[in-house]
N, C-alpha and C positions, 0 to 999 in steps of 0.2 A: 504493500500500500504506500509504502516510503521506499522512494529509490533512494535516498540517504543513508538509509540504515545500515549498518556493517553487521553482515550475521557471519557470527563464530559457531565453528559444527565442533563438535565434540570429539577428541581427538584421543589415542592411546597408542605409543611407539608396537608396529607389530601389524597381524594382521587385521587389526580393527582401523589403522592408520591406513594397511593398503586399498581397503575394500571402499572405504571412506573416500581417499581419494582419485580412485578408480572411478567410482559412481556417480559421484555428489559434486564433483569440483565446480561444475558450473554452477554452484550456488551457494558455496561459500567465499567470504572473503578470508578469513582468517581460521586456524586452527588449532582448538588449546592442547596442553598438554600439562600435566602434574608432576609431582613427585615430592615423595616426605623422603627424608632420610633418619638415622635413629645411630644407635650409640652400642649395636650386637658384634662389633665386626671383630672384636677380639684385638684390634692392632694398638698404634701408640695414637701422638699427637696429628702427627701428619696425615695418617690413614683417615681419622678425625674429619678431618679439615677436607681433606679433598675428594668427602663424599658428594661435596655441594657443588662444586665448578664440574665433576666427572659427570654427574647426573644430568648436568644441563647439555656439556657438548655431546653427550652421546644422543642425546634429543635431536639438537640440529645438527648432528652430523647423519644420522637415519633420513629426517628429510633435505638434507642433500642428496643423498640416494635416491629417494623418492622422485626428486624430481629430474636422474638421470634414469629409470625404470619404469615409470610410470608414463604413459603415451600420453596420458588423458591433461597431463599437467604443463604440455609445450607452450612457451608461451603466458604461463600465468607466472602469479609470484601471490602464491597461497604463504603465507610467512606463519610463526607460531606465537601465539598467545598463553605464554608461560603464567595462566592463572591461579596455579594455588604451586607456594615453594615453600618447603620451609626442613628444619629437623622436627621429629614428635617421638619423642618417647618418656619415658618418666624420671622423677618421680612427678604424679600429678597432681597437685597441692593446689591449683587454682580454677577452682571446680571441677565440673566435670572434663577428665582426660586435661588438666589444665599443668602447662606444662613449666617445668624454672629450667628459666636457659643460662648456661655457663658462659664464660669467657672463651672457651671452647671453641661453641659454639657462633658464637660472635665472628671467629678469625673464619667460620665457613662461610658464614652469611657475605662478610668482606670480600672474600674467592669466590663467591658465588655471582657478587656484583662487578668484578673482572671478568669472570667468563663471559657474562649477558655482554660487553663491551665489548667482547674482543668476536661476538658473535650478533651484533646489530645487525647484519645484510640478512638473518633471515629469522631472528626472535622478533618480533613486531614491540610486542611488549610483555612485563614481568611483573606480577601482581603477588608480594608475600602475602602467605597468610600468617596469622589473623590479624585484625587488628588489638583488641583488648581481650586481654587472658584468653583461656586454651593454649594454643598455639599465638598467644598473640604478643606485638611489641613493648605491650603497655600493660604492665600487672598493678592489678588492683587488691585493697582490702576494702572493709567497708569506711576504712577515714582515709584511706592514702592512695596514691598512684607514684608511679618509676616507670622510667626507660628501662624495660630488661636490657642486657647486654644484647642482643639482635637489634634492639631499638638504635639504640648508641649508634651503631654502623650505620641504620638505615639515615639518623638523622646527621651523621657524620658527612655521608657520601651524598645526601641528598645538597646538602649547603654546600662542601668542600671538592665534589670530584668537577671534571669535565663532562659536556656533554657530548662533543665532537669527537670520537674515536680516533686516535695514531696508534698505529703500529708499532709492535714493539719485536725487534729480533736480536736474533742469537740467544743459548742454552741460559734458560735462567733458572734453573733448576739449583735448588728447591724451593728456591722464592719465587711466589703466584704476583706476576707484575703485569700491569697496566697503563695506560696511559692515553687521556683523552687533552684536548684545548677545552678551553671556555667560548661561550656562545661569542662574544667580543672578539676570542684570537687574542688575547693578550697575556694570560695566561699559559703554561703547560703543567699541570696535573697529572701526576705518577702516583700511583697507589700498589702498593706491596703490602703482602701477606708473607710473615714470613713463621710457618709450622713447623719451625725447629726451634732448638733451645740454645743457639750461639749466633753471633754478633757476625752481621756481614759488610764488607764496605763494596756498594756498588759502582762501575764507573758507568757513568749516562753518558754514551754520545750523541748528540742530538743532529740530527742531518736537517737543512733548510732552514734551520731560524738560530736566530742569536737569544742569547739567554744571558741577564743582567741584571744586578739587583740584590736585594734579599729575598728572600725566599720563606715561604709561611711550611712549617713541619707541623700537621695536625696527626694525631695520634689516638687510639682508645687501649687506654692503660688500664693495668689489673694487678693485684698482688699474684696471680698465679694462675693458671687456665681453669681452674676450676671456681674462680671468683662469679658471683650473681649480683645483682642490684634485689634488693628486696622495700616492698612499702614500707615505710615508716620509717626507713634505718639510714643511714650516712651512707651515698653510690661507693659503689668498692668498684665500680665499671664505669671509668670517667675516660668524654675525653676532652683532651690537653692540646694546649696551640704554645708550640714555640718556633724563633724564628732563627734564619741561619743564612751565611753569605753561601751563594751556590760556588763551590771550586771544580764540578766537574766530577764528581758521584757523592755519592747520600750515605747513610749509615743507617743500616737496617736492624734495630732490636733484637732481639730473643722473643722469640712469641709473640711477635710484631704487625700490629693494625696500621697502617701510616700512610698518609697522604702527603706530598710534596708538591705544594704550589710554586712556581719558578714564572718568573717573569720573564716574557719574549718580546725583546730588544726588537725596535720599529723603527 
């Protein structure tokens, strides 16, 4: 009734995705897709961490596939609608299935907003869930509310990263690195994850722009990966703005959330 309207079909990596878009394509625009992850997997910190950026590119890298396999899709640019992400498992203290997120947890959430970045050509868009308690950013009691530590990130990344995706190369292993401009261009924004427990010193080569200035280092600091924000209590999941002259690499943390804003010389 509204040529306006954007209709999202219901998606799921497999053969409910092939059938989907074998059949239906001429009448969707968009395509979601899910995934919870959770805390069963037996490994350390890192394993942790990079349940959330693995679960996203194996999404869009499936509909990559898709759409070198599938006949029906030549031609269009059906992209994914990442609407429900998040980790869920216990303990669940904020109501029902309501879940307390760690510092942990936080560093995936962080890697998880790298991945979507570094896969803008075919995630449309990324919707965490929840918003308050459950699965959500925002816990409550009956007098209090906090940013849980996922919060922190979202509201971290949301004010502090870029919106404009660059490319980032060469082996950056085992640090989950990023890097977008700002809607201006005046800006460059690097964001590392780093899921290990020692100190790295990175060097940035930056190709195409000059960089000058000081430089804003935002961060979301913890006593320990297993730190939480709770209602009513002093944040143990803070985060921190300090500033630093760029020399041409950064210094990456030990269990390390960090954004690095750097100014590009005009």
């Amino acid at each position: 009734m509204d040529e306006d309207i954007i209709l999202i079909a219901v998606g799921d990596v497999g053969p409910w995705d092939e059938m989907m878009l074998t059949n239906c394509s001429d009448n969707m625009d968009l395509i979601s897709e899910h995934f919870y992850v959770q805390d069963w997997h037996g490994g350390g910190l890192m394993t942790h961490v990079r349940q959330v950026p693995d679960a996203i590119s194996g999404k869009a890298e499936a509909h990559r596939r898709y759409r070198e396999e599938i006949p029906q899709l030549q031609g269009k640019d059906i992209q994914i609608c990442m609407d429900e992400w998040n980790y869920w498992y216990g303990p669940h203290i904020y109501g029902e299935l309501g879940t307390r997120y760690f510092y942990r947890d936080a560093m995936g959430i962080a890697a998880g907003i790298n991945e979507f970045s570094r896969n803008s050509d075919i995630i449309f868009m990324a919707n965490y869930a929840q918003t308050v308690n459950v699965i959500g950013a925002i816990k409550t009691s009956t007098t209090e509310s906090v940013m849980a530590s996922t919060g922190q990130v979202l509201k971290m990344y949301r004010h502090r990263f870029g919106t404009i995706p660059v490319s980032v190369s060469g082996d950056t292993r085992p640090l989950d690195i990023a890097a977008a401009v700002t809607e201006g261009r005046d800006t460059l924004t690097v964001s590392v994850v780093n899921p290990t427990y020692e100190r790295f010193t990175v060097p940035l080569n930056i190709g195409g722009a000059s960089m000058a200035g000081e430089m804003e280092i935002w961060s979301i600091e913890a006593p320990d990966d297993m730190a939480y924000n709770e209602p009513g209590r002093e944040m143990a999941v803070k985060i921190v703005k300090r500033t630093g002259n760029f020399k041409g690499n950064v210094i990456i943390e030990p269990a390390g959330i960090m954004i690095f804003r750097i100014p590009i010389e005009k």
